[in-house]
C-alpha atoms as a printed R data frame, in Angstrom:
    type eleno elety resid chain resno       x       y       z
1   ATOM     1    CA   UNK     A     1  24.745   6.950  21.670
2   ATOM     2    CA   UNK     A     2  23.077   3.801  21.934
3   ATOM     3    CA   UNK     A     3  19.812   5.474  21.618
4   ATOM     4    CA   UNK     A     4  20.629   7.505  18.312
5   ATOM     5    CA   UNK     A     5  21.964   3.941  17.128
6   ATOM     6    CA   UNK     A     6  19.219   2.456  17.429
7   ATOM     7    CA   UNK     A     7  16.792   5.072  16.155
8   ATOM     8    CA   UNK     A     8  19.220   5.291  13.321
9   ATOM     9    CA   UNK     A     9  18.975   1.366  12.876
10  ATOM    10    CA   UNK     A    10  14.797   1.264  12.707
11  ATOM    11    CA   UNK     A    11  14.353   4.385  10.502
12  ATOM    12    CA   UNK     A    12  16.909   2.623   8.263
13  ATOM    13    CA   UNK     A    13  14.634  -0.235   8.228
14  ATOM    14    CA   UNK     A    14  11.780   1.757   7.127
15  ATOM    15    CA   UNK     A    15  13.453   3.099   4.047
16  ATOM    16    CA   UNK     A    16  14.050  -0.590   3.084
17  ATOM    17    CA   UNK     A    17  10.563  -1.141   3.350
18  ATOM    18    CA   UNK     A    18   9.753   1.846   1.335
19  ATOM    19    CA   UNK     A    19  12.148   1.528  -1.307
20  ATOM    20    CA   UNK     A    20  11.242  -2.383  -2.032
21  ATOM    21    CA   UNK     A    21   7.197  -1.387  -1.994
22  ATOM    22    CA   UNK     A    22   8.149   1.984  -4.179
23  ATOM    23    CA   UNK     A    23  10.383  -0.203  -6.870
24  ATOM    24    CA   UNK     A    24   7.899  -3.631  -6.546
25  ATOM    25    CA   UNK     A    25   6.464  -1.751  -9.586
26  ATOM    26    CA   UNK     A    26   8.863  -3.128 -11.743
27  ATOM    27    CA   UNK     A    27   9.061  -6.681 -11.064
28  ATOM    28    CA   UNK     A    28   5.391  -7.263 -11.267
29  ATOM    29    CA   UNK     A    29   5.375  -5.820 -15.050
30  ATOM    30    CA   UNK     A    30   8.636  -8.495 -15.848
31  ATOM    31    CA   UNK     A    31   6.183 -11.116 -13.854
32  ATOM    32    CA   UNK     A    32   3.393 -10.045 -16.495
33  ATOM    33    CA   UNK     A    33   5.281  -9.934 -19.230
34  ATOM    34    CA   UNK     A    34   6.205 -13.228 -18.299
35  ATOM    35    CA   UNK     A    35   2.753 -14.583 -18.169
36  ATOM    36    CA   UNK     A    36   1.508 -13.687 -14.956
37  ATOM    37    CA   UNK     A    37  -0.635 -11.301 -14.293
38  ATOM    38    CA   UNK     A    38  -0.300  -8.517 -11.396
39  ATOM    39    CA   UNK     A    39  -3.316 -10.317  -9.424
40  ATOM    40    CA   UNK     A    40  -1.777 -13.571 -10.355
41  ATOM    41    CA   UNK     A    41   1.311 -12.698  -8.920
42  ATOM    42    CA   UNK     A    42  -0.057 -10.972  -5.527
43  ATOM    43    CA   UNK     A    43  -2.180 -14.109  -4.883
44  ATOM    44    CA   UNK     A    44   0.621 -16.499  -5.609
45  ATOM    45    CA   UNK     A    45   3.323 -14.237  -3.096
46  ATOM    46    CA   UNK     A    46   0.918 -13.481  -0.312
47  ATOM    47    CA   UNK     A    47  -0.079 -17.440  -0.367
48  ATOM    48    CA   UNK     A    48   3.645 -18.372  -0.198
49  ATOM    49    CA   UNK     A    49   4.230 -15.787   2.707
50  ATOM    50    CA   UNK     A    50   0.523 -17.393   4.518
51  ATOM    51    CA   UNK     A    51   1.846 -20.456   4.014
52  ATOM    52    CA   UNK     A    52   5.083 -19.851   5.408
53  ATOM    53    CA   UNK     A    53   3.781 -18.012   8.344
54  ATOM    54    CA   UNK     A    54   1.474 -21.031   9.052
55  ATOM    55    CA   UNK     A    55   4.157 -23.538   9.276
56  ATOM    56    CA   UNK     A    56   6.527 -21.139  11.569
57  ATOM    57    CA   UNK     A    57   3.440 -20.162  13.869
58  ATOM    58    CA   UNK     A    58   0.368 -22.848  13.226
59  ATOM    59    CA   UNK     A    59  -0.923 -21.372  16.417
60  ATOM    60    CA   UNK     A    60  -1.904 -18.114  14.578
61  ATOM    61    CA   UNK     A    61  -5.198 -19.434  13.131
62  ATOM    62    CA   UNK     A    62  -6.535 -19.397  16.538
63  ATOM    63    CA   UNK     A    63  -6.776 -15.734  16.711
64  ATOM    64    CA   UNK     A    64  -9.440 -15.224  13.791
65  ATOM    65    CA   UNK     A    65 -12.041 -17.771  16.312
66  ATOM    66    CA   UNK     A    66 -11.406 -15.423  19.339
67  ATOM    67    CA   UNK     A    67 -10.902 -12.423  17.326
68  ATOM    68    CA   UNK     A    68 -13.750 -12.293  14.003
69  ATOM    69    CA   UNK     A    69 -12.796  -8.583  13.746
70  ATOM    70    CA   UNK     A    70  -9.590 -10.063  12.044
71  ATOM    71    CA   UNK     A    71 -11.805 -11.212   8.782
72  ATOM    72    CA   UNK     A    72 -12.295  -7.536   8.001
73  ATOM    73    CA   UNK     A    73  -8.710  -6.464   7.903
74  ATOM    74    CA   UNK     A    74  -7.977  -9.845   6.206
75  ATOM    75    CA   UNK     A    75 -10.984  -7.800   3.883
76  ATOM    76    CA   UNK     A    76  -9.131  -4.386   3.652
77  ATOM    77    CA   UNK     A    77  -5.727  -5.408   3.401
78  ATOM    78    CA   UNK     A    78  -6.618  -8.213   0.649
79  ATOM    79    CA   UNK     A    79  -8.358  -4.789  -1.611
80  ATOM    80    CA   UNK     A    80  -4.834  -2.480  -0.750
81  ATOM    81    CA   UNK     A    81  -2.832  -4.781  -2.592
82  ATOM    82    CA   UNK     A    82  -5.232  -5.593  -5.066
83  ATOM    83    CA   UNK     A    83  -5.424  -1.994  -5.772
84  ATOM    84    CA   UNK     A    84  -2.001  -0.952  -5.847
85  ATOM    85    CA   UNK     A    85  -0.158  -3.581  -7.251
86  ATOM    86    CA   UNK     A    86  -2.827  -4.052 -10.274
87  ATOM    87    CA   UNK     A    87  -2.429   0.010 -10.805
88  ATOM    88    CA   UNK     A    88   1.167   0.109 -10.842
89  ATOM    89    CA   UNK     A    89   1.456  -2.432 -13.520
90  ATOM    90    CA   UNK     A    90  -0.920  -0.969 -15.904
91  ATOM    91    CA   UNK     A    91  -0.713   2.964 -14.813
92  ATOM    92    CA   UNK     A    92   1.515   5.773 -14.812
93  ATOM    93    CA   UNK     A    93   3.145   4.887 -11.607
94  ATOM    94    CA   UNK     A    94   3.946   8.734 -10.262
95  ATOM    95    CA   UNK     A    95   0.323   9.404 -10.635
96  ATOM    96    CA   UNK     A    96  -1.112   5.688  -9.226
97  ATOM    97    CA   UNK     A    97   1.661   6.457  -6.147
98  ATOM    98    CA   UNK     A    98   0.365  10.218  -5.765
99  ATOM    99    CA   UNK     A    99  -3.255   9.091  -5.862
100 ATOM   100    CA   UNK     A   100  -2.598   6.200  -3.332
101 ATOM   101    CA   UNK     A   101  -1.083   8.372  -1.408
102 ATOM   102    CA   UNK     A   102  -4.638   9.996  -0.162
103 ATOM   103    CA   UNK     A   103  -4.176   7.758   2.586
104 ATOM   104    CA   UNK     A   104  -3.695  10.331   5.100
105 ATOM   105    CA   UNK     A   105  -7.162  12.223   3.678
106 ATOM   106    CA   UNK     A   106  -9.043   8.848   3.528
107 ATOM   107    CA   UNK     A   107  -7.808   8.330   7.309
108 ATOM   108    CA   UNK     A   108  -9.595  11.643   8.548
109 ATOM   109    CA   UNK     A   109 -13.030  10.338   7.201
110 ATOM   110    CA   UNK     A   110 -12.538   6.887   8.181
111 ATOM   111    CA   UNK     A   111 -11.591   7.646  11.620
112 ATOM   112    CA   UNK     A   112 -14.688  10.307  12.046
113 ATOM   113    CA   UNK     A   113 -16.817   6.955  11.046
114 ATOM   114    CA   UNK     A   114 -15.169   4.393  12.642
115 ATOM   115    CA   UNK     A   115 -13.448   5.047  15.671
116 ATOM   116    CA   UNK     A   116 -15.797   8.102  16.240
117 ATOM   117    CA   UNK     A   117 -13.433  10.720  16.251
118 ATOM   118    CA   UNK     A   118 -14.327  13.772  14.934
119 ATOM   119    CA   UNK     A   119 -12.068  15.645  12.721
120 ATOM   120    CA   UNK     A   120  -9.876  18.634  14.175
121 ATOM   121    CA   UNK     A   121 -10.084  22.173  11.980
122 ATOM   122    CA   UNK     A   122  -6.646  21.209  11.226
123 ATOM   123    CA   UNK     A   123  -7.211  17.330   9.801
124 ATOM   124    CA   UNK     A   124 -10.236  18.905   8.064
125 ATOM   125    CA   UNK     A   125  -7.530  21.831   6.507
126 ATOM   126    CA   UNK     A   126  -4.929  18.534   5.523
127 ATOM   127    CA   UNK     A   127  -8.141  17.093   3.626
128 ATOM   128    CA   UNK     A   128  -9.123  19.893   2.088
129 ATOM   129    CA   UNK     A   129  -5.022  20.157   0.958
130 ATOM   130    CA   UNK     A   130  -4.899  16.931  -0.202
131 ATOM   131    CA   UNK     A   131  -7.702  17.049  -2.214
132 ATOM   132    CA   UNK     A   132  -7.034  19.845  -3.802
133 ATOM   133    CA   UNK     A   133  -4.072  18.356  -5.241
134 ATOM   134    CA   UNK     A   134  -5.965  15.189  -6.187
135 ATOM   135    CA   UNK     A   135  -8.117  17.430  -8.742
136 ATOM   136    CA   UNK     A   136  -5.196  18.872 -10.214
137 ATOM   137    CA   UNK     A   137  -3.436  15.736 -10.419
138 ATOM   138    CA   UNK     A   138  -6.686  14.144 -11.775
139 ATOM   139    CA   UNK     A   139  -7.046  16.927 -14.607
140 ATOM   140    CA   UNK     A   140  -5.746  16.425 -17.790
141 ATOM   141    CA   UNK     A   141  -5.287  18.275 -20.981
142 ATOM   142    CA   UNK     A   142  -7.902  15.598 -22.401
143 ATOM   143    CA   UNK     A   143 -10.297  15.955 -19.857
144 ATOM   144    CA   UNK     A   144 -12.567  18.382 -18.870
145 ATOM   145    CA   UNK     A   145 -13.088  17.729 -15.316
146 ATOM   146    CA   UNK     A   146 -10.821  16.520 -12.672
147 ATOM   147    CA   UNK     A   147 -11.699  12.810 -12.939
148 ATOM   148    CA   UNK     A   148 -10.292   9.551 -12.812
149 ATOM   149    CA   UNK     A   149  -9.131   8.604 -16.358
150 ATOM   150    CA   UNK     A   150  -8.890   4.544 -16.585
151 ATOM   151    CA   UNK     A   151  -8.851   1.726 -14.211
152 ATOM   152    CA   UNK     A   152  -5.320   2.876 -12.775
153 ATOM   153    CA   UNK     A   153  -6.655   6.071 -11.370
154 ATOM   154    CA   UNK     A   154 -10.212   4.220  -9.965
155 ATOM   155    CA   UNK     A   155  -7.849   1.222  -8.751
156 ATOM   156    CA   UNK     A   156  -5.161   3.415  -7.130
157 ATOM   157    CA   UNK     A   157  -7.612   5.541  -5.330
158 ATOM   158    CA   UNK     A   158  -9.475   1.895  -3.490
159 ATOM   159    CA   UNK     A   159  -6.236   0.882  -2.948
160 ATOM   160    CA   UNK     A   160  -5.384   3.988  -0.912
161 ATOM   161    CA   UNK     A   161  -9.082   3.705   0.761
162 ATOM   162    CA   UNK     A   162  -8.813   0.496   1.413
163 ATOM   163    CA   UNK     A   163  -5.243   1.282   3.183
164 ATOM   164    CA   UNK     A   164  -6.513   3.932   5.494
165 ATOM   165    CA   UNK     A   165  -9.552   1.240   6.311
166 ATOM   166    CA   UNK     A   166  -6.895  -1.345   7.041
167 ATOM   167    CA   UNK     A   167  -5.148   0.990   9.389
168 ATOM   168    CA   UNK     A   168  -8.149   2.004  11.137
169 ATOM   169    CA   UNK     A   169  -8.863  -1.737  11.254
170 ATOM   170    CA   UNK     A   170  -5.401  -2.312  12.967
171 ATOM   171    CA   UNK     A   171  -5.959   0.092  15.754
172 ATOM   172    CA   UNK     A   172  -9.356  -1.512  16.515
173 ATOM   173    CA   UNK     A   173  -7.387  -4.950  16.963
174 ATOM   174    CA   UNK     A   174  -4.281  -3.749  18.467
175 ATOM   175    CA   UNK     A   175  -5.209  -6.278  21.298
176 ATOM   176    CA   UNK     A   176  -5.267  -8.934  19.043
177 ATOM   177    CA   UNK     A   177  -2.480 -11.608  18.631
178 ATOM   178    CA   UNK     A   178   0.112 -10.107  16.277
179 ATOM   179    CA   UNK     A   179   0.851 -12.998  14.437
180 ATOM   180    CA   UNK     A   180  -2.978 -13.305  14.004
181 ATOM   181    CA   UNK     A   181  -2.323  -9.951  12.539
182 ATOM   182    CA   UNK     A   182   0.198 -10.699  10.232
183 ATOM   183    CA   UNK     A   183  -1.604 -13.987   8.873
184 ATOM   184    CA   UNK     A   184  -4.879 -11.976   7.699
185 ATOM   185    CA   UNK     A   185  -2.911  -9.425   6.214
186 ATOM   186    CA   UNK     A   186  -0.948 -11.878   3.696
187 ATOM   187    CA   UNK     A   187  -4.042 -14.175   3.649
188 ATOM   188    CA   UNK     A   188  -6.504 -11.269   2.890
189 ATOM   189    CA   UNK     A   189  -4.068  -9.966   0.022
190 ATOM   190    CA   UNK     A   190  -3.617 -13.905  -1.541
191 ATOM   191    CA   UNK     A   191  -7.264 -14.450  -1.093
192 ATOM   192    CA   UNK     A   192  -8.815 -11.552  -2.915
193 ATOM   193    CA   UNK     A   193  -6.187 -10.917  -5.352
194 ATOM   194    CA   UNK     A   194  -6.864 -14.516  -6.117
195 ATOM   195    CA   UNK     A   195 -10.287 -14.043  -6.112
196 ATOM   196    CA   UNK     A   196 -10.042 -10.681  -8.383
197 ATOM   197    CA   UNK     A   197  -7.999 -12.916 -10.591
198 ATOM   198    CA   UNK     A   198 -10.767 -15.209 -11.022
199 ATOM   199    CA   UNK     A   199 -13.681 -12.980 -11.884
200 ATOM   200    CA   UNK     A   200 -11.277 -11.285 -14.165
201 ATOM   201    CA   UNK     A   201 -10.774 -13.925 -15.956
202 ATOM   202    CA   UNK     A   202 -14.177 -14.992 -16.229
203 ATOM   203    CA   UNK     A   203 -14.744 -11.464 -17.846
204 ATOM   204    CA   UNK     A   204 -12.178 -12.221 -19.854
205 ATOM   205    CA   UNK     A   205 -10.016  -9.100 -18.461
206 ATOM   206    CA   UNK     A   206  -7.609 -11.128 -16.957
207 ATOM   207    CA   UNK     A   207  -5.623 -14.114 -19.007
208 ATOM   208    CA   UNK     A   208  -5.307 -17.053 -17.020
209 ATOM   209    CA   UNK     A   209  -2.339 -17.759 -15.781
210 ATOM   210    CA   UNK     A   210   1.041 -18.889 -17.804
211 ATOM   211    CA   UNK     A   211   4.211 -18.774 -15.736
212 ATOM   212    CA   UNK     A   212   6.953 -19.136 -17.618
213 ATOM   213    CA   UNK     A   213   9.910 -20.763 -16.219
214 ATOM   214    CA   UNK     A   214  12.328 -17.831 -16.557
215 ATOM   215    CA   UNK     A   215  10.178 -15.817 -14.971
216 ATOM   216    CA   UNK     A   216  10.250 -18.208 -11.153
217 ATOM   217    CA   UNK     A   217  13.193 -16.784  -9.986
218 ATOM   218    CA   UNK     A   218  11.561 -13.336 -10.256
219 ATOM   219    CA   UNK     A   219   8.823 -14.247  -8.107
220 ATOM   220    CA   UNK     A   220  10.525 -16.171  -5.779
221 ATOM   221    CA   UNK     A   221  12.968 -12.565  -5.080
222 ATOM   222    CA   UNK     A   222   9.877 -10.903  -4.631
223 ATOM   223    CA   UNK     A   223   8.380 -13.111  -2.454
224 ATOM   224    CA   UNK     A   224  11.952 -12.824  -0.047
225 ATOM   225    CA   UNK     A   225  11.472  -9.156  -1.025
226 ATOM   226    CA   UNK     A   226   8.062  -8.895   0.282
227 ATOM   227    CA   UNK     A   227   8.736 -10.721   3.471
228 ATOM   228    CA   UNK     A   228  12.407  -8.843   4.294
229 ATOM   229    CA   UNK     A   229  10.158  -5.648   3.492
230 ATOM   230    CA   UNK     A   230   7.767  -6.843   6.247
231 ATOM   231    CA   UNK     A   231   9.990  -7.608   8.924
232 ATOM   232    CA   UNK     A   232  11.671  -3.943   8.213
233 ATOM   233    CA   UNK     A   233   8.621  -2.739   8.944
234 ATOM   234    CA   UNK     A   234   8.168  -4.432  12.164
235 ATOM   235    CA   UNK     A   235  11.221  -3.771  13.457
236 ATOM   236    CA   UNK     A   236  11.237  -0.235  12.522
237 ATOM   237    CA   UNK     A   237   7.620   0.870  13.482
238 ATOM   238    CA   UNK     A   238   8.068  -1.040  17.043
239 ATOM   239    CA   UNK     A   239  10.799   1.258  17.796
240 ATOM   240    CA   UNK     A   240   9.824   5.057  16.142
241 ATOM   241    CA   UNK     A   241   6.642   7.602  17.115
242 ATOM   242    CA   UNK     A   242   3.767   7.140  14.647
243 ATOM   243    CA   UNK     A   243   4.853  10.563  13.714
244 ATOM   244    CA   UNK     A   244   8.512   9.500  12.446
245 ATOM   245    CA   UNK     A   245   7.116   6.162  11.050
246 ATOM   246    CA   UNK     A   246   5.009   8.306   8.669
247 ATOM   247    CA   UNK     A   247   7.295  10.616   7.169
248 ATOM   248    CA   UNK     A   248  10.215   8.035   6.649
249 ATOM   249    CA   UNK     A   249   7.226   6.216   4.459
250 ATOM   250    CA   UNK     A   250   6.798   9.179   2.541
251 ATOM   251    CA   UNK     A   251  10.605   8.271   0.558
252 ATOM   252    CA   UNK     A   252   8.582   5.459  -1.508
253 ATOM   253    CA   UNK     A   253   7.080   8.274  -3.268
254 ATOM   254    CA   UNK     A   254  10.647   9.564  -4.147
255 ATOM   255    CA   UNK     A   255  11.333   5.741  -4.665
256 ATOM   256    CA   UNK     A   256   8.542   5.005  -6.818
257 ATOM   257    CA   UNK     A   257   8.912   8.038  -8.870
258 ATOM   258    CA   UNK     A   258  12.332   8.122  -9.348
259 ATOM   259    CA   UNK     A   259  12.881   4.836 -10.355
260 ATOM   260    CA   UNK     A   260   9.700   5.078 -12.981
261 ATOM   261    CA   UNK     A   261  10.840   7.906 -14.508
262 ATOM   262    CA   UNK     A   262  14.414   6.706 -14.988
263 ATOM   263    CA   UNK     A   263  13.257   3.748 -16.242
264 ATOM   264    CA   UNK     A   264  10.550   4.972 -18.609
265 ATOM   265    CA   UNK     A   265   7.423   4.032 -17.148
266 ATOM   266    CA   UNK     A   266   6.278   8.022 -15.857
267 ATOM   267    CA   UNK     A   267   6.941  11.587 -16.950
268 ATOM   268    CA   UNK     A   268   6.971  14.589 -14.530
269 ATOM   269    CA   UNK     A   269   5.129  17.719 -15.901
270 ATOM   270    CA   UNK     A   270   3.920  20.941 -13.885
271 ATOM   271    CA   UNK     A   271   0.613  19.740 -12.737
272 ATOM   272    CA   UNK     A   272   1.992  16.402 -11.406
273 ATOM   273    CA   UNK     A   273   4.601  18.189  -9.498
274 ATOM   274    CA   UNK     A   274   2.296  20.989  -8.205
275 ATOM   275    CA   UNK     A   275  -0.952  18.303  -7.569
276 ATOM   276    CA   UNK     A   276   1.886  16.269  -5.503
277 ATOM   277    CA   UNK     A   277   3.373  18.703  -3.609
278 ATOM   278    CA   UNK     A   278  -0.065  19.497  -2.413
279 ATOM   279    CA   UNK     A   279  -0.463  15.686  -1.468
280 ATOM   280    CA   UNK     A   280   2.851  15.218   0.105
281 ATOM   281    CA   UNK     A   281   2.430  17.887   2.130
282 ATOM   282    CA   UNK     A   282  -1.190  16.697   3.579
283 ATOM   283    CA   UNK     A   283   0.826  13.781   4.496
284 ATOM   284    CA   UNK     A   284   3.731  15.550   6.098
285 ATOM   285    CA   UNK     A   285   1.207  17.574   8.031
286 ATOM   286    CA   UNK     A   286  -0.976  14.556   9.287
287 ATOM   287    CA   UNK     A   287   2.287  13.174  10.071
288 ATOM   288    CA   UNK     A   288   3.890  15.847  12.548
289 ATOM   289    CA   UNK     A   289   0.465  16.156  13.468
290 ATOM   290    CA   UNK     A   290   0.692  16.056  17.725
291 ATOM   291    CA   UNK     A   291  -2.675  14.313  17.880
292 ATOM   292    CA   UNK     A   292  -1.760  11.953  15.376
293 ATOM   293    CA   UNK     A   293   1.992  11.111  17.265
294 ATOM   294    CA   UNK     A   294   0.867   8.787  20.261
């Protein structure tokens, strides 16, 4: 009983995770139409959380002298959020989410390159189903040819590469201090979204920043948001299969899209549906995947 408790209790904590990173959407387009800018607003909440992790564990920075390695997922992690939370702001968020959601795809590749394992007939089949319903997702009445349309669909798909790198990145320093972990994640994501921010603005494609004050207690939720969302995470992942981990993060798709459309910012049609089926069930598959499971 204990057991099923318990399993109950971390998958629980998953779909908190998934539902504040499938409805984060939202509060970054009141931060920006508050004057801050989705970049703006990554940088300034994954500088809070480094900060705070600093002072709690000081120790941490230790790990990225022993452990360089850590600088590249400090890399890959700082592009995910970059990507995804600058998409969802500015896109169609069913269709940024669905095309983020390659993930699973990306990871086949990656994994053939970097940890040198060559794809099964089945990951190869999962790639070949998710991309499938990437082109149909990807064509539109307007266009042609199945191709990104805008800096949503370009920024959505490196966010989704970049995520798969960043997990391949993790495995390669599971023997690394966790809270070494932790610190490059949040410092990668407020150093290149700050970063981004700048050479943005010195393209003039992103406005500087211009807070205003109604809009601090937004960020500051997020920020408790973000770092409640984390620990979920932790706690749930530590204590489910890879396998079971996976599919409860599927729900921020349902999260994501459900609480865009309801609130204006997406519309379903036909090809979105039958381009994200196709997706969602790469995902499922990589997911229950035995291989996959350890």
């Amino acid at each position: 009983m204990g057991k099923t408790t318990g399993g109950m209790l971390a998958a629980g904590a998953l779909v908190i995770n998934a539902f504040i990173w499938g409805v984060s959407w939202w509060p970054f387009r009141q931060l920006q139409g508050h004057g801050l800018h989705p970049l703006w607003s990554t940088a300034a909440l994954y500088l809070l959380v480094f900060v705070a992790l600093l002072v709690v564990r000081f120790n941490s920075w230790r790990g990225f002298v022993q452990h360089p390695q850590l600088f590249l997922l400090a890399l890959a992690a700082g592009l995910t959020n970059v990507g995804f939370n600058w998409a969802v702001t500015v896109g169609d968020v069913v269709r940024v989410v669905l095309l983020f959601y390659l993930m699973p795809a990306w990871s086949v590749l990656i994994a053939w390159l970097m940890l040198d394992e060559k794809p099964s007939r089945a990951s190869l089949l999962r790639l070949a189903l998710a991309m499938s319903g990437v082109l149909i997702v990807l064509k539109t009445p307007d266009s042609p040819w199945p191709i990104p349309q805008g800096g949503a669909d370009w920024l959505a798909l490196m966010g989704g590469f970049s995520f798969a790198v960043t997990n391949a990145l993790l495995l390669k320093c599971r023997d690394t201090p966790s809270d070494s972990r932790m610190l490059a994640m949040f410092g990668g994501g407020g150093l290149m979204a700050g970063a981004a921010a700048l050479l943005g603005m010195s393209q003039q494609l992103v406005p500087a920043p211009a807070l205003q004050t109604s809009g601090i207690p937004v960020l500051l939720a997020l920020s408790v948001a973000f770092m409640a969302s984390n620990a979920a995470l932790q706690y749930g992942a530590a204590r489910l299969v890879a396998s079971t981990t996976a599919l409860v993060m599927l729900t921020e798709i349902l999260f994501a899209s459900g609480s865009s459309v309801l609130l204006g910012a997406a519309t379903f049609t036909p090809r979105i549906l039958l381009g994200g089926s196709l997706i969602v069930l790469a995902a499922v598959l990589a997911a229950l995947s035995p291989s996959e499971s350890h």
